[in-house]
Every structure is written in C-alpha cells, then in structure tokens.
C-alpha positions as CSV (number, residue, x, y, z in Angstrom):
1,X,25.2,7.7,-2.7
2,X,23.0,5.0,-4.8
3,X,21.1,2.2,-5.0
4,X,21.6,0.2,-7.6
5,X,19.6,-2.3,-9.4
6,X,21.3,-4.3,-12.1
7,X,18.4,-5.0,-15.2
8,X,20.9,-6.0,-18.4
9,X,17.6,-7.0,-20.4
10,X,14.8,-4.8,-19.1
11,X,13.0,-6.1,-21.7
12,X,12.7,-9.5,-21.1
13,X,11.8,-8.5,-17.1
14,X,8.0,-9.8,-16.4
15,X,6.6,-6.2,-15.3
16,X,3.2,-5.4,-13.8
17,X,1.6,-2.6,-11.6
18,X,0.2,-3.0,-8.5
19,X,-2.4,-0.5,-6.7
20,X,-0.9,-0.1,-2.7
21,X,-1.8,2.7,-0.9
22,X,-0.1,1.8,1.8
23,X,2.8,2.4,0.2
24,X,1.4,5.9,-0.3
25,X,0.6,6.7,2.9
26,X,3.9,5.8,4.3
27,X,5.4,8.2,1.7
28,X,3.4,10.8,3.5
29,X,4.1,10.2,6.6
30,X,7.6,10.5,6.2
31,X,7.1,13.6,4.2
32,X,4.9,15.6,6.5
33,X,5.6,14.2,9.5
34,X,9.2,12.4,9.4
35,X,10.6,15.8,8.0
36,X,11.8,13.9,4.8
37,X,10.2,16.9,2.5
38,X,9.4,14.9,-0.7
39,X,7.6,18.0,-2.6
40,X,4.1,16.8,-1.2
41,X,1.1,19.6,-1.8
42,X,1.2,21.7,1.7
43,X,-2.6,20.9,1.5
44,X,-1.9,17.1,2.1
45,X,0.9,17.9,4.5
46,X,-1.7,19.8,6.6
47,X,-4.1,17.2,6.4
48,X,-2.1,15.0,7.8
49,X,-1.0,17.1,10.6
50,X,-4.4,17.7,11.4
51,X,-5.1,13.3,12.2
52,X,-1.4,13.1,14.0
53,X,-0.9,12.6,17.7
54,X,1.7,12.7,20.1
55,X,1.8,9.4,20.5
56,X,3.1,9.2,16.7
57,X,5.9,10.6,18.0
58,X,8.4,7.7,18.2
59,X,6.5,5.7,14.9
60,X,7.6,8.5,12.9
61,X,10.8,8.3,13.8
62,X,11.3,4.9,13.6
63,X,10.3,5.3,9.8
64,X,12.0,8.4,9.4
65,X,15.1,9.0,11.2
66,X,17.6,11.1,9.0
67,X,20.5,9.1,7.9
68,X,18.5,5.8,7.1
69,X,16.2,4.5,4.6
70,X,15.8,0.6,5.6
71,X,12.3,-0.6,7.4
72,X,11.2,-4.1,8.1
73,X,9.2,-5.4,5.2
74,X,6.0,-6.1,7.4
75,X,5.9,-2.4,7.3
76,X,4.1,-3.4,4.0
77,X,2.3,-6.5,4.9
78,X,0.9,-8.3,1.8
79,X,2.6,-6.4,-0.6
80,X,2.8,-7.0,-3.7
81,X,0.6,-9.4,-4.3
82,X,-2.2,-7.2,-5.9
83,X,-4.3,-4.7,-5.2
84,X,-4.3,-5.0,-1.4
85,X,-6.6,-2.5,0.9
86,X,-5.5,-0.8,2.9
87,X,-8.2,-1.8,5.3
88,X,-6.3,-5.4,5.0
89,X,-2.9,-4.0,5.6
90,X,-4.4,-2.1,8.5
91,X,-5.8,-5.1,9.5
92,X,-3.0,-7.6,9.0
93,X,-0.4,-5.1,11.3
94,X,-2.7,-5.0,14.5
95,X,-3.2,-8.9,14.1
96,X,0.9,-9.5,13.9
97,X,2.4,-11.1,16.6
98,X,5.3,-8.4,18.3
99,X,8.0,-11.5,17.5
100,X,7.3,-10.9,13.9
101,X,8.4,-7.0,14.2
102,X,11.2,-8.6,16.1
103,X,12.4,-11.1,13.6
104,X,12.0,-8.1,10.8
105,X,14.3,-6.0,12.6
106,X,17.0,-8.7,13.1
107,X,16.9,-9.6,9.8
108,X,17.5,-5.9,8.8
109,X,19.9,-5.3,11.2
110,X,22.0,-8.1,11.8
111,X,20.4,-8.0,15.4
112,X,22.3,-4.5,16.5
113,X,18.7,-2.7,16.9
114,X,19.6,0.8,16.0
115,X,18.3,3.7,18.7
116,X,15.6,4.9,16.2
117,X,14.0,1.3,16.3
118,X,15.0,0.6,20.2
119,X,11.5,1.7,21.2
120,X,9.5,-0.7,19.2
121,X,12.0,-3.3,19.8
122,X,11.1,-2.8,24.0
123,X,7.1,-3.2,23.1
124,X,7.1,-4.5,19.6
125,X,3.3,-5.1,19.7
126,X,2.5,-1.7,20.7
127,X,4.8,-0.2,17.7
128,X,2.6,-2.3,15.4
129,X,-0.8,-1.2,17.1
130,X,0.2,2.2,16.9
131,X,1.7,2.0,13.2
132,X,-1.6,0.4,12.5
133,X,-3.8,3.5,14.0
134,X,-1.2,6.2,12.6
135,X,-2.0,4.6,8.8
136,X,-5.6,4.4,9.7
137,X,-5.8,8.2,10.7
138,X,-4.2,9.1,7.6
139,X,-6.1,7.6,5.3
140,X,-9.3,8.9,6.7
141,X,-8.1,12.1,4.6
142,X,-6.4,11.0,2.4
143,X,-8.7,7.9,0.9
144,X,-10.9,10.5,-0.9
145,X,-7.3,11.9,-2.8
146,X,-6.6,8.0,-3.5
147,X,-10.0,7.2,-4.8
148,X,-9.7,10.7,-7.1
149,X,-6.9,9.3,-8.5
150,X,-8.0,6.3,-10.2
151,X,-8.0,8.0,-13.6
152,X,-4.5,8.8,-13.6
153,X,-3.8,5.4,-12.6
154,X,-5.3,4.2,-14.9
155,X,-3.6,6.0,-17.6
156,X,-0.3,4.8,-16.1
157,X,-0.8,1.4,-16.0
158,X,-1.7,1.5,-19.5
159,X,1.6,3.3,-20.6
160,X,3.6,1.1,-18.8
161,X,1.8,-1.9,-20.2
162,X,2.5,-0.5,-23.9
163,X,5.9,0.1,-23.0
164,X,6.4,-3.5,-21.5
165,X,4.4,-4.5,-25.0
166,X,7.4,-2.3,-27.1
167,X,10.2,-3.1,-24.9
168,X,10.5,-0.1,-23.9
169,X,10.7,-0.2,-20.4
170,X,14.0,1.4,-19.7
171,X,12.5,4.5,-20.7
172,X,10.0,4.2,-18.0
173,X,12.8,3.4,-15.7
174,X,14.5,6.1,-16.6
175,X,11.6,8.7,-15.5
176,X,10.3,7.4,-12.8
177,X,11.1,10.9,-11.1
178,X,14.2,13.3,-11.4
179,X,16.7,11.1,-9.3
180,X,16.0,7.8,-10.6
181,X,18.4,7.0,-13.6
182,X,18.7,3.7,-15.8
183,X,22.7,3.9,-17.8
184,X,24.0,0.9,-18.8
185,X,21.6,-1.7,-17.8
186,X,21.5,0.1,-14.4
187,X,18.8,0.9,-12.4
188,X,19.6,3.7,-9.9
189,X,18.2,6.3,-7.2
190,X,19.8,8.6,-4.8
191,X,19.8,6.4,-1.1
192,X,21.2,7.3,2.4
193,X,21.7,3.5,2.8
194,X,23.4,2.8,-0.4
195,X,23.0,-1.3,-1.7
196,X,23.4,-2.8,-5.1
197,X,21.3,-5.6,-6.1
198,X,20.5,-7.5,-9.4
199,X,17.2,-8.4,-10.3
200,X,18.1,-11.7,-12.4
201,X,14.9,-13.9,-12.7
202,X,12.4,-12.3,-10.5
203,X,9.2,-10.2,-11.7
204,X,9.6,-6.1,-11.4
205,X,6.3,-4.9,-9.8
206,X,6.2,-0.5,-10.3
207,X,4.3,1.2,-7.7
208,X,2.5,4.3,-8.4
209,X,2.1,6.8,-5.6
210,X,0.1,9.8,-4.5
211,X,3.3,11.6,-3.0
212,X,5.6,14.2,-3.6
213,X,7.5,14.2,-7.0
214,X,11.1,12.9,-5.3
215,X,9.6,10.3,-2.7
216,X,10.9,6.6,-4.1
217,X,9.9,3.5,-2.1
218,X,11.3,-0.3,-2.4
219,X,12.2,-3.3,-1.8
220,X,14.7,-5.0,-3.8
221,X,15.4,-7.8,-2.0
222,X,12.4,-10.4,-2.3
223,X,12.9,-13.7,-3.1
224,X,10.9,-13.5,-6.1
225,X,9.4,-9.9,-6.6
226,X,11.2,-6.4,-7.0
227,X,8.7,-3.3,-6.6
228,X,9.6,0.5,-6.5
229,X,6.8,3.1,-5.3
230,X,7.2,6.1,-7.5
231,X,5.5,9.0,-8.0
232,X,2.0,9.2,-10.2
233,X,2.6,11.3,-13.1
234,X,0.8,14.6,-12.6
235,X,-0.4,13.4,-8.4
236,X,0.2,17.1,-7.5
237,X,-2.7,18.3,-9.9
238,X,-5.0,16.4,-7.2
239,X,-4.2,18.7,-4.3
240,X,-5.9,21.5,-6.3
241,X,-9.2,19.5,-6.9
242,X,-12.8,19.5,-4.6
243,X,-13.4,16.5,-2.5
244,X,-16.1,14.6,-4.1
245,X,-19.1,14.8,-2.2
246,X,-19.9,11.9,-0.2
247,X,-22.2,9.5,-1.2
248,X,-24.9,8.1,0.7
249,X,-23.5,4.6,0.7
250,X,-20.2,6.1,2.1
251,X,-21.8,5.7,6.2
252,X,-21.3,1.9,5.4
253,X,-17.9,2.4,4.3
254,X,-16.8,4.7,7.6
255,X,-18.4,2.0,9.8
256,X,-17.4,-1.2,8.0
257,X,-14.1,0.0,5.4
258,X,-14.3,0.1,2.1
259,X,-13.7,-3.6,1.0
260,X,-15.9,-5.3,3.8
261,X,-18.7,-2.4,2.4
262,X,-18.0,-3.2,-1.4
263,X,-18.8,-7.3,-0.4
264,X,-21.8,-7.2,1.7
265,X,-22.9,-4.5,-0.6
266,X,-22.0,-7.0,-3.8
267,X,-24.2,-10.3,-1.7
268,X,-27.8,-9.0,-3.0
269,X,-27.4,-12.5,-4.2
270,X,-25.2,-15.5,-3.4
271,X,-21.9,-15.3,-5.1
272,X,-18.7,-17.7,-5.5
273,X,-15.8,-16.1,-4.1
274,X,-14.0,-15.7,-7.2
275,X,-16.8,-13.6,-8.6
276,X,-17.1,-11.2,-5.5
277,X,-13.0,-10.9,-6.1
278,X,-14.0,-10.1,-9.8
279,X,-16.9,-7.9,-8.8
280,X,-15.4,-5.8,-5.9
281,X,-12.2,-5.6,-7.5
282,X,-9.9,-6.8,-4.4
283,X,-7.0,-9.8,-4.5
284,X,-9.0,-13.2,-4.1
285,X,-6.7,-13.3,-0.7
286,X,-7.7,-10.3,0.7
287,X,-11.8,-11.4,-0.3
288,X,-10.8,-14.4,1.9
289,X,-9.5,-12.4,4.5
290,X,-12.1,-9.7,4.7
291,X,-14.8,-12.9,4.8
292,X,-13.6,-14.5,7.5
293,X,-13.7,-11.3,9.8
294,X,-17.3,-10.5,8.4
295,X,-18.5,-14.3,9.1
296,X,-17.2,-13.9,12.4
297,X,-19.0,-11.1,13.0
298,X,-22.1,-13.1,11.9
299,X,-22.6,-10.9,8.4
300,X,-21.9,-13.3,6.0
301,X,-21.9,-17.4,5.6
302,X,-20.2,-19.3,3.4
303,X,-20.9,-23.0,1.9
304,X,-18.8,-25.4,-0.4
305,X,-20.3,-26.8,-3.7
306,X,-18.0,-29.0,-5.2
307,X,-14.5,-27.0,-5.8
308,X,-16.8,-23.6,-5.2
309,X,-17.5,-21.9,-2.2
310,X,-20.5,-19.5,-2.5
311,X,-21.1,-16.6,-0.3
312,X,-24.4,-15.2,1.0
313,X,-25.4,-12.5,3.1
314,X,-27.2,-13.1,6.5
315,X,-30.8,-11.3,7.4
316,X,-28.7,-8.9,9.6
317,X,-26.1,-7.5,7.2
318,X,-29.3,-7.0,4.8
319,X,-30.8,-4.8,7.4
320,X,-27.5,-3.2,7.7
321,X,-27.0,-2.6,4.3
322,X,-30.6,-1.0,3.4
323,X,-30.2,1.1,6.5
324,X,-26.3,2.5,5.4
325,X,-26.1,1.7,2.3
326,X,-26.7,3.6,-1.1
C-alpha cells in the first residue's frame, strides 16, 4: 500500500527546505518508543528510553499504534513556516486549548475517534500537556545530535537548491530513502493508511530529519503547502560522534531555551525585531512569540518607532545574562 502524490511538472513546483526538529523528534519517538523500528542508531534509541516515563504510555500510542499513520496536524504546530524551535512548538502545544486537539481529531476522523486516540479525546488538554513534556524530554538529548548536524544540513539544502536551480528535482524525489519512488510524475512511499493526493499549485517544503534511514513524515493535505520529513543524508554517521562539550553560555540555554537565550543574549544593544530575527536566526513569528513571553516575564521591553519596533534588554536580564551567559 502507497501514498501517492501527483507532481506532472516537478520542475516548475516552488521548492524550499525547512529546519523542524520537531518533526525529528516525533520520528523518534515512534521509532524507539512506538515500536515503528525506522533503522534509528541503538544509541539514540537508548537515549530516549532513558528521558521516557510511564505516563508516555498512552502518547505513544496515540502516535504510534500499528495499522495507522494519520495524526492531527497540531501535532506539528507552526510548521512549515520556517525554521521553527522547537522551544516554540513546545510552547505553542501546552498553550492549545483541548477543543483544538478535539477539532483536529474530527477532522481526521470524520468524528468516529479511533480507540488509540479515545484517551486524549476524554482529557484532550492533558494529551497536549503531556505530548508537550514527552517532546521536551527528548530533546534534552537529543538537541546536542540536532545542533551537530547543522553541517550536513547545510550541505543538503544546498543540493536541493541546485537541483531546484537544474530542474532536477525528481531526482531528489526519487532518493529521498529506499521506499520513496517518483515514476511517471508520481510521488510515492510505502503507507499503512494509503491516500492519493496532487499537489497542483501549492509550494513543496522537504524536511530533513535526524532519524532512521526509512522513517518518512507528511502532510499532503495543506491548503497551500506540501512538506515530507525525510531522512538526512548520512544522520546515522552522528550517532558515532562525541557530544560537544558544553559551553559556558549553555546554563542560559537549560534555564531559558535556546531561542529566548540566543535573544537576550543578541540585546547588548537595542535592536529592531527584524534584525534580532536576522541575527538569531529564528522565523520573525516565532521572535514575536518568544518576545512576548520574555516581556512578560519582565526581560525585555519593546517600543514603536515609526513602522519599527526596537527591542531592549531590561537591567535584570543583563544581570542574568553576565551571570549565565558565555
């Protein structure tokens, strides 16, 4: 059984890559935990094991329950519409309301709630709160294997760039692991919950993941955006690789996340919030997002000059900063 995605022209598709490792991190889960054995590196496996608790239990099998491959999309809240942390996704899930979980499901299931999903449709916020932790657990081991990876993502988004450049990209299709096949202006992949869709005018968005070599992750239904999670060319040669040592800066980054750190750490000066999106490297909506939990907090203010808004750091995230940060 296949999925199939109808791309007559792949060269005239609008293609980009987006960075998500959430998308990862479900892969993951499913693999090491949802029994869904995706040729993940045992040492990742274990390392995922080691964060996992029994209350997991019915999360993981809501995501991973043999026989079906459809989630709701807020599984992946704010993809793909960059480079979203996964702080933000983390974020966004515990401040859902349970209806939207609800309304996800419905939508997916045409409102018969299947028993793997009847648990988190009886306490829908409690799913999404523990969803939430399970994702934040995991990537407290695995961030280090995401941020080691950058070079190899790099390297990818360039070749699908030149291939996108040649019109060439139903040979990238065509490789994006040993299942995935593109014949006849076909896009296909092996699926337990078979669909067939056509892409017509919306933009293709490719994924790449730090997963096992068969794991494949998508949605092909958006309104205007198709993205497939695939696996990084040469991921697996992470597992065998040191963890970095950890910088001093890093006790900022366990206490505030990594974006929120990479912000107040950018503010040694007051900044518009297009140049601390430029700067940090993060989706202007997820800056916004991250600055209006840290001027909450009383970290940052913010002040509107003409059709700017500029950003600067309060006295107490300075302290902060010199006392946590690099």
């Amino acid at each position: 059984m296949r999925t199939t995605l109808s791309v007559e022209r792949p060269q005239s598709v609008p293609v980009a890559v987006a960075l998500a490792p959430g998308v990862s991190m479900l892969a993951l889960i499913t693999d090491a935990l949802g029994g869904r054995l995706r040729g993940a590196p045992e040492s990742w496996r274990r390392m995922i094991r080691s964060v996992a608790v029994p209350g997991d239990g019915p999360i993981v099998r809501s995501l991973a329950t043999p026989g079906y491959s459809v989630v709701p999309d807020l599984v992946f809240p704010g993809t793909p519409t960059g480079d979203i942390p996964i702080e933000t996704q983390i974020e966004i899930l515990r401040d859902l309301p349970g209806q939207a979980l609800l309304d996800d499901l419905a939508a997916i299931t045409g409102g018969r709630v299947p028993p793997h999903w009847r648990a988190a449709a009886e306490r829908p916020k409690a799913w999404l709160h523990g969803y939430a932790g399970l994702l934040e657990r995991v990537w407290s081991v695995m961030g280090d294997v995401w941020t080691r990876a950058r070079p190899l993502m790099d390297r990818e988004i360039e070749r699908v760039a030149i291939a996108a450049a040649r019109g060439s990209m139903d040979a990238v299709l065509n490789d994006l692991h040993a299942g995935c096949m593109f014949q006849d202006g076909a896009f296909s992949f092996p699926d337990t919950e078979p669909a067939r869709f056509h892409i017509g005018s919306r933009r293709l968005v490719l994924m790449p993941m730090i997963t096992g070599p068969t794991s494949m992750v998508s949605n092909l239904d958006g309104p205007e955006v198709v993205w497939i999670g695939y696996p990084l060319p040469l991921a697996g040669t992470l597992a065998s690789r040191a963890p970095r040592e950890r910088r001093d800066g890093d006790a900022l980054v366990l206490l505030m996340g990594e974006a929120r750190a990479a912000i107040l750490t950018s503010l040694e000066r007051p900044l518009t919030m297009g140049r601390l999106a430029e700067i940090t490297r993060h989706a202007p909506n997820a800056v916004t997002y991250h600055c209006d939990r840290l001027e909450t907090a009383g970290l940052i203010h913010r002040q509107r000059s003409g059709r700017e808004i500029h950003v600067e750091r309060t006295d107490r995230a300075t302290a902060l900063v010199h006392l946590l940060g690099s």
